[in-house]
N, C-alpha and C positions, 0 to 999 in steps of 0.2 A: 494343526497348530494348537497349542495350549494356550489359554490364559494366562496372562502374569500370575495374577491367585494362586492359580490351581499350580505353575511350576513351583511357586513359590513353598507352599504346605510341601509338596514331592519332597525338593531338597532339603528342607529343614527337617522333615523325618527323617530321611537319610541320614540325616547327619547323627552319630552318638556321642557324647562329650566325651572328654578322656576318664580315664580310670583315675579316682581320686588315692589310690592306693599304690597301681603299677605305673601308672605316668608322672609320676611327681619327681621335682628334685629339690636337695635342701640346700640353700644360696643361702650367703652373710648377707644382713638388710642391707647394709651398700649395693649391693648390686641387685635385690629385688624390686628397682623401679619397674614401673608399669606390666608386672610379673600379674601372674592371678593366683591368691589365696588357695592353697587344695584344700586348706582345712581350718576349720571353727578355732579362734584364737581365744583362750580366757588367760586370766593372771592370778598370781596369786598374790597382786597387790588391791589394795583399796587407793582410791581415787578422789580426791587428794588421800594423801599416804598418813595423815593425822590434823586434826583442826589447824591451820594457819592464817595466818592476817591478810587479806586483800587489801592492805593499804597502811602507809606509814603512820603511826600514830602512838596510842596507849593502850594498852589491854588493863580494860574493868572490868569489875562487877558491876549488872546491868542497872542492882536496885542500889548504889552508891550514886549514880549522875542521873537518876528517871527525870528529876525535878530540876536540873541545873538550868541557869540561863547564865548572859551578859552581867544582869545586876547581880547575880547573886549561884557564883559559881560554885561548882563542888572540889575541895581542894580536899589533891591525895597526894599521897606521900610516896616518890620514887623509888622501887626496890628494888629492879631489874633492868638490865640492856638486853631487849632481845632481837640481836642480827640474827638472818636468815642464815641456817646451816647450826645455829646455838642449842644444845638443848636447855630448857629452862632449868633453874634448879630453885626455885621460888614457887610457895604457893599462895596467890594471891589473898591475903585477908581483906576484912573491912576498911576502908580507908585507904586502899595502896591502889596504885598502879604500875605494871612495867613497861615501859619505851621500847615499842615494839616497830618491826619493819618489816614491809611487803614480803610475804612467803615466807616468817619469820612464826614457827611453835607455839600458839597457844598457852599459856602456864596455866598450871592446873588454877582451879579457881575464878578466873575470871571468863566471860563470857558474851563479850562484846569489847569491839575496838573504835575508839573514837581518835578520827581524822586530826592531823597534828592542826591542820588549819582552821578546827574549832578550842583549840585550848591554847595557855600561853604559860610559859615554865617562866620558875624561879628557882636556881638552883637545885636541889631536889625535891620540889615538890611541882605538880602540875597543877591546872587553872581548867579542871571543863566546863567550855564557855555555853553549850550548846547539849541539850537531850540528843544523845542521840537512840534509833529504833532498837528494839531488843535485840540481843544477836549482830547488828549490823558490822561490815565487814569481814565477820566471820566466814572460810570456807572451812563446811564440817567434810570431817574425815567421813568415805564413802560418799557424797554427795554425787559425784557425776557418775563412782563407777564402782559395786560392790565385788569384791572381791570372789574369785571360782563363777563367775556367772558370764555369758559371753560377751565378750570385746570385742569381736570379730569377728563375720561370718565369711564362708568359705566360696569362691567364685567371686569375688568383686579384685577387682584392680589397683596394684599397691600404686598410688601418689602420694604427693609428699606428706597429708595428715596424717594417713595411716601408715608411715611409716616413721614419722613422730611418733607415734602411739606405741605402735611394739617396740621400738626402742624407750620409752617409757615405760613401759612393761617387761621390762629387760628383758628383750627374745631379740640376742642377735644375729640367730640366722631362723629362717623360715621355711616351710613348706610352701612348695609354689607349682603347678602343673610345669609340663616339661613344655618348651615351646612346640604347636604343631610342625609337620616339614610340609611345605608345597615345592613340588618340582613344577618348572614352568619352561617350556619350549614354543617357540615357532615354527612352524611349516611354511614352506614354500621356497619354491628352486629359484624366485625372484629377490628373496631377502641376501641383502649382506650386513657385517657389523659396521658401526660406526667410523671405523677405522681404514674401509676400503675406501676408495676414489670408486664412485658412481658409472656403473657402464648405462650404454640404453637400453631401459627396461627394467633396470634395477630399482630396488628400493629397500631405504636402512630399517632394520628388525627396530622398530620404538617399543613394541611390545611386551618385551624381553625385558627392558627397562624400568616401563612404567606398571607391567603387573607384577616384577618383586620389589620394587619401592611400597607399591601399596600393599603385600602382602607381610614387609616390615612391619607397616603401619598400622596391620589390623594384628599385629602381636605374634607370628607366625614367623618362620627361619624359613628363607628360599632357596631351593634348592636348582640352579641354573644348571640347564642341560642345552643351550646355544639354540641353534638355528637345524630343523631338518629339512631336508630336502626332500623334493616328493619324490621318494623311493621308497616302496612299500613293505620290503627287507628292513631297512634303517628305520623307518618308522616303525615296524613293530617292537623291532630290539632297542626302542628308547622307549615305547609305552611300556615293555615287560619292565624294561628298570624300573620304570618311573613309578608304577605302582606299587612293585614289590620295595622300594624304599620313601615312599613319601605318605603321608597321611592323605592329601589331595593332590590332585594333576591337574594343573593348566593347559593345556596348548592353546594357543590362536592361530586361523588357519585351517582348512582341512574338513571344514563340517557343513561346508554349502552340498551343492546339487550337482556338480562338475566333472569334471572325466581327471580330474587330477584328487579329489577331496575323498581320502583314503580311508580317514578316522575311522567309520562308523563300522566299516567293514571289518579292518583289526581287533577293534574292540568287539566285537561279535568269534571274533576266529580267536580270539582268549576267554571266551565265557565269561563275558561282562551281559548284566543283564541294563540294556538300554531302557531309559526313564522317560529321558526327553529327547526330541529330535527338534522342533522347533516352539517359537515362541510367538505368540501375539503381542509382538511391541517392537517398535522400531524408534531408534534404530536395534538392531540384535536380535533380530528373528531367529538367524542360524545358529542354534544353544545346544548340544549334546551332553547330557548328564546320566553317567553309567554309573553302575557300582560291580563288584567280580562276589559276588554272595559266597564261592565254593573257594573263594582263597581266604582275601584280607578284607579289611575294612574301609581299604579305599576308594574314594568319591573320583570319580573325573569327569570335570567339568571340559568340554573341549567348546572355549569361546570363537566368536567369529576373526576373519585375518584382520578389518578394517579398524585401523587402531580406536575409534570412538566408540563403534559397538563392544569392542571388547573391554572397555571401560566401563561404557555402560553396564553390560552386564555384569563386569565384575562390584561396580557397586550394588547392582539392586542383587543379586542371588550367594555370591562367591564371599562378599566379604561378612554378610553375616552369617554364613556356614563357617566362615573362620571361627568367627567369635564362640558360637554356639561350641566348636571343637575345642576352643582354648579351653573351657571352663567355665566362662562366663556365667553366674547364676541367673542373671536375666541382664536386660538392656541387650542383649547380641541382635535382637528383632529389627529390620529396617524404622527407622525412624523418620516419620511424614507430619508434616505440620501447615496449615494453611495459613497465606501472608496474601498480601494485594502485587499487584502484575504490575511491572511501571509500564509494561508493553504489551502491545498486542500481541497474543500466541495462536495461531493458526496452524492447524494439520487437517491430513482428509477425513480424518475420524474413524478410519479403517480397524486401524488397529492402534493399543495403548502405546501413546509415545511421550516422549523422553527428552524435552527441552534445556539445553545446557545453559549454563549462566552462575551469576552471582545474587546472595541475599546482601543488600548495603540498607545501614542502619540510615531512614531517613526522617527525621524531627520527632524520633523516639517509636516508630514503627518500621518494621523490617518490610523490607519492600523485595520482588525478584525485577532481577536487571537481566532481560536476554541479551549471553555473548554476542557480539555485533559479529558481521563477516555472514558468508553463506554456511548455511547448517548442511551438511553433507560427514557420515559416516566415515568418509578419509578424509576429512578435513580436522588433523589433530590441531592446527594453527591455535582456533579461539575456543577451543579447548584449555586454552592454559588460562590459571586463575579463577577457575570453577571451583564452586563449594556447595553448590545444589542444582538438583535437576528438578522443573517442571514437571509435573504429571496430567497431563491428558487424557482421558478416560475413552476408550471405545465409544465412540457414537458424536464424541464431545470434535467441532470442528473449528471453534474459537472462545478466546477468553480474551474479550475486549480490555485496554490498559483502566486498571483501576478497581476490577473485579477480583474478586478472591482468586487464586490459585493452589492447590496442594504443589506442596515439595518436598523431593528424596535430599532429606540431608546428608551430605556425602565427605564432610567435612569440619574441619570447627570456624564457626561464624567470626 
């Protein structure tokens, strides 16, 4: 058995990201949400796009009001209305100012805007009651963002600001990696779909279900190949698909120690070179992670049948191989953070395990809450409503309630 560690470094080498060149596709920004960047965005605008007003006011000259107060205001003479979208056609002299408004042109000349709620008008002339700072409310042209230099770098994930931006930047469609495919099956001559009425002995594929929802989730397109039965013909002719069209392979099912668990040996009898056969963490000991070196470039992960190991592992190894393959520049790395236990966590300390549960925000510290109900590997039940897993380290046989605990975050808090 391996180390968590150690499987962990294996498959993440394994993994190559896609081709920023040959894998890409070009989408209208409408449809590039939660897409991944293939390539460095610049514009050839400036940001703001020329001086404007932060604020409804008057556009001065700064050394016309330095000295103004209450008693003894500086009164200018109104030359201009400037609404946003106007261009001015005034250039400010001594003595003037224009009636300017929020994200409303700059006029040449003036150099600071003073807030309407410090001046008071008399038909056309104004009243500034108040100094205000040199330049203040000015935003200068180029200030947040020069122009040809980058806007955007390549691997990060479009949500709503950055795709604000390049629409600000007028780039209505984009470069975005293509989604990875993962094909996902089950094994076993006991599974049926949802849809059957239950004989005795049977039991419904969840699998199937819950690792292409999460394969959505980590930005990847699933490719559903059902239920196989343990026949060692049909399962080869689903893994030969499966590889030859998917980036990565699922199965759960098929990778214990059994007189029916066929995987390792198909995979072997197609010149895959096996990585991993087992794991030091439970639950999900039973991990097989091949790759076919003399064909393609696909990974197959074959997870355990028991639907909570095969979550589990798919969050600690499979889903940031996902990410790592979308594109992701960084962040694809499991992400662990230590919080306090509200409960007691106990295991034999054998091997690293894997406590399911929730983080809940309590008086301004996040806390882990272990799922209630018996913890058991087929026990999908209190499973549901999970957003982080405990980590228990080898050797480690309790973490009494109140003590720090490390956790796989596996979700959004």
């Amino acid at each position: 058995m391996l180390p968590v560690s150690d499987a962990e470094v294996i498959i993440l080498n394994l993994v190559q990201p896609l081709d920023d060149q040959q894998d890409i596709e070009i989408v209208d920004l409408l449809a590039a949400s939660d897409r991944i960047l293939a390539n460095p965005i610049s514009s050839q605008l400036d940001f703001p796009h020329w001086d404007n007003s932060a604020m409804d006011g008057y556009a001065v000259r700064y050394e016309d009001v330095q000295q103004a107060n209450v008693e003894q205001p500086a009164i200018l003479e109104i030359v201009e209305e400037i609404p946003a979208g106007y261009q001015p056609k005034t250039t400010i002299q001594p003595g003037q100012a224009a009636r300017i408004f929020t994200g409303a042109v700059i006029p040449a000349g003036a150099d600071t805007v003073v807030m309407q709620e410090r001046t008071r008008r008399e038909e056309n002339r104004v009243f500034i009651q108040a100094a205000p700072q040199p330049k203040e409310f000015v935003r200068r042209k180029a200030s947040y963002y020069q122009a040809r230099s980058q806007l955007l770098p390549a691997g990060i994930k479009l949500k709503a600001a950055e795709i604000a931006v390049l629409a600000a930047a007028q780039c209505p469609q984009v470069k975005v990696y293509r989604r990875p495919r993962v094909a996902i099956f089950s094994t076993g001559d006991e599974l049926v779909t949802p849809d059957i009425p239950l004989q005795p002995g049977q039991i419904v594929d969840s699998n199937n279900y819950a690792l292409a929802t999460l394969v959505k989730e980590s930005g990847a397109e699933p490719l559903l190949l059902g239920i196989v039965k343990d026949n060692p013909d049909v399962l080869r002719e689903t893994i030969a698909y499966a590889i030859a069209n998917a980036d990565i392979v699922l199965s759960s099912g098929g990778v214990s120690v059994g007189e029916y668990d066929y995987v390792d040996k198909i995979l072997e009898a197609l010149a895959a070179k096996i990585h991993i056969r087992a794991v030091e963490m439970t639950p999900g000991k039973p991990l097989t992670v091949a790759n076919f070196p003399n064909q393609n470039s696909a990974i197959y992960f074959g997870l355990p049948g028991n639907p909570v190991s095969a979550l589990v592992t798919f969050w600690r190894f499979v889903q940031p191989a996902i990410k790592k393959l979308a594109g992701f520049a960084e962040g694809w790395e499991p992400k662990f953070i230590k919080v306090r236990s509200h409960d007691e966590l106990r295991t034999n300390g054998k091997r690293e395990t894997y406590i399911w549960g929730r983080l809940n925000l309590v008086n301004g510290v996040y806390e882990f809450h272990k799922a209630g109900g018996s913890y058991s590997s087929g026990n999908l039940i209190n499973l549901s409503q999970t957003n982080t897993l405990a980590v228990l380290p080898v050797g480690q046989t309790l973490i009494a309630s109140g003590e720090e605990v490390q956790v796989l975050l596996i979700a959004t808090v």
